[in-house]
C-alpha positions in Angstrom: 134.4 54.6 82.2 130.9 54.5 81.3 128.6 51.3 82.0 125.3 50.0 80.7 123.0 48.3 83.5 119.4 46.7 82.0 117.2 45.4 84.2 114.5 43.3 82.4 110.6 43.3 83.0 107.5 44.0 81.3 105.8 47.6 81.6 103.2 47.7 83.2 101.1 47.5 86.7 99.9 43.8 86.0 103.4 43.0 86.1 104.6 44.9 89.0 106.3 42.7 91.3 106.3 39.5 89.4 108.9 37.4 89.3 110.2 37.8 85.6 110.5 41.5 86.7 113.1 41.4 89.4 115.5 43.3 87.0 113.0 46.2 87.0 112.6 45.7 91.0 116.3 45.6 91.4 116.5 48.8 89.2 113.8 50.4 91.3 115.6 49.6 94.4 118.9 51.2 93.5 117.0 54.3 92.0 115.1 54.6 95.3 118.5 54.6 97.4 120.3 56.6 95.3 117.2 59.7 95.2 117.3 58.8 91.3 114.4 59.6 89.1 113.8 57.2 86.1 112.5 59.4 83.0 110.8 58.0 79.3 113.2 58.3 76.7 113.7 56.3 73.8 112.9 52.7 73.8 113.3 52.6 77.6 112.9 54.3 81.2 116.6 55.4 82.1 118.7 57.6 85.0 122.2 57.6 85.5 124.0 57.7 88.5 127.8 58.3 89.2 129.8 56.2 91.3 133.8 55.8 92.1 134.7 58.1 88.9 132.2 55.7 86.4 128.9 56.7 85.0 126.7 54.3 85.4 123.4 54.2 82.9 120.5 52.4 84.1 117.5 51.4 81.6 114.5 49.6 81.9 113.3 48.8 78.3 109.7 49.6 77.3 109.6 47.5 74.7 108.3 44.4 76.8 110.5 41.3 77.6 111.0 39.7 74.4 111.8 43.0 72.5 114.2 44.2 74.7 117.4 43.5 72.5 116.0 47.0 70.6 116.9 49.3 73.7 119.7 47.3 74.4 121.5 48.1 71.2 120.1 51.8 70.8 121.7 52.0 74.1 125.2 51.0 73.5 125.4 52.9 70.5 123.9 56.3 71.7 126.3 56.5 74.9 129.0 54.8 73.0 129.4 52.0 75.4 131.4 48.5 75.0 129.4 45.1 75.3 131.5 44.3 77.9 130.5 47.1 80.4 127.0 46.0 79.1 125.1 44.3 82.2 121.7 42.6 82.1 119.8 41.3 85.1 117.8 39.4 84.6 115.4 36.5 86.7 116.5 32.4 86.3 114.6 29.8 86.6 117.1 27.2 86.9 118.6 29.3 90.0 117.2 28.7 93.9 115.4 31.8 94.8 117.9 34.3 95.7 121.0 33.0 94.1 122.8 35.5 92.4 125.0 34.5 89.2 127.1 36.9 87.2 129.0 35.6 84.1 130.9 37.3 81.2 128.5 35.6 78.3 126.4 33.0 78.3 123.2 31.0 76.8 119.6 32.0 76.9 118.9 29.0 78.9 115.9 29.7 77.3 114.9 33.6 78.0 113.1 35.1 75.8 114.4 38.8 76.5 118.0 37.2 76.0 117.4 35.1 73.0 116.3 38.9 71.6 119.3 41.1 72.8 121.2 38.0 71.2 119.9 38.3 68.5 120.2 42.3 68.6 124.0 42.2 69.5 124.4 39.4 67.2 126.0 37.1 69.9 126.0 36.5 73.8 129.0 37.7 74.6 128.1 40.2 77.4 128.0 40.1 80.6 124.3 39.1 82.6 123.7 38.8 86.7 121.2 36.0 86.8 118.9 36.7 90.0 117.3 33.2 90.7 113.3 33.1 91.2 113.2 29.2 91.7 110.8 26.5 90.2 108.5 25.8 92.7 105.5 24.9 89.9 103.7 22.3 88.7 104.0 21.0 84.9 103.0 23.4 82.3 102.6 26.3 84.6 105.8 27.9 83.8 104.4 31.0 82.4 102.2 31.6 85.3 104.6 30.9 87.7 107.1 33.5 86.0 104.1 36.2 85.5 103.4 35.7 89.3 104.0 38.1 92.1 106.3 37.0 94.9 104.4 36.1 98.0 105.1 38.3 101.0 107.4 35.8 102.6 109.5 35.9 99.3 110.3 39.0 98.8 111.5 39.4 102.6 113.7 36.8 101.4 115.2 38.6 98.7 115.6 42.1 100.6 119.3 40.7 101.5 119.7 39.3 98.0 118.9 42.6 96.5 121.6 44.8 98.6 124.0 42.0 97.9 122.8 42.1 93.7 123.4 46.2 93.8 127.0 45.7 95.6 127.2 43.0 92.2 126.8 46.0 90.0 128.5 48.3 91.5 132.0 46.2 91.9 131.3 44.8 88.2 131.8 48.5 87.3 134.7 49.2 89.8 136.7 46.2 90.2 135.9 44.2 87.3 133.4 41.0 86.3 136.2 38.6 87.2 136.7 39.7 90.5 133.3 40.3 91.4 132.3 37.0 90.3 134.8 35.7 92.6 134.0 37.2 95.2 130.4 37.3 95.0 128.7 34.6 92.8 126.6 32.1 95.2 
């Protein structure tokens, strides 16, 4: 069983650490624990990792945010892998910081890099793990809010969140979305 894992973020060192790139962060994370090396291919920074007799692909497009539906479907259809072992993470707004949400399909709710693999796979119907950044801003600062770095306090609030997000991959690929959501989803 092969699986798909995208993290979404902008490339970049302006963007290091911001909040709209904790799918990049989580990424990171897992590729640090794991001794992994991301390398530049096509459309995307990827490594691969095997875990419990499944492959697991990791990718972190380079195609910025709202283009990242491109890798997404290159992706699927170079390592021949079903939508539904297909998992983005990706940051929410509408989420407290921390809260971790997986779900089989869903909305945009207003993402750009999901209104584009959307539109890519020509439907939502694949699985995300929403990773909650809060919505502590003031009217029409969204964008700087969501291009902002996490303060030092918050990202030693996320350090649990992340362990528990990578556990949330892992068991998505091992004993299934339904389960894991069960289990896991906060």
């Amino acid at each position: 069983m092969k699986y798909l894992i995208v993290g979404l973020g902008n490339m970049g060192d302006e963007y290091h650490n911001t909040r709209h790139n904790i799918g990049f962060m989580l990424l990171d994370q897992i590729a640090a624990e794991n001794k992994l090396r991301f390398e530049n291919h096509r459309l995307a920074f990827t490594t691969e990792i095997k875990h419990k007799g499944r492959t697991f692909y990791f990718i972190k497009p380079t195609t910025f945010m709202n283009l990242s539906g491109k890798a997404v479907r290159y992706y699927l259809q170079e390592l021949k892998i079903d939508k539904a072992n297909c998992l983005v993470v990706l940051d929410d707004l509408a989420l407290p910081l921390g809260t971790l949400r997986m779900k089989p399909k869903g909305s945009d709710g207003g993402h750009n890099g999901l209104k584009n693999i959307d539109l890519e796979l020509q439907g939502n119907n694949y699985p995300r793990l929403r990773f909650g950044i809060g919505n502590e801003f003031s009217k029409g600062r969204q964008v700087n809010y969501v291009l902002g770095k996490f303060t030092k306090d918050e990202l030693t609030q996320l350090q649990p969140k992340m362990k528990k997000a990578t556990d949330m991959i892992f068991n998505f690929g091992t004993i299934g979305i339904e389960l894991t959501m069960t289990k896991m989803n906060e």
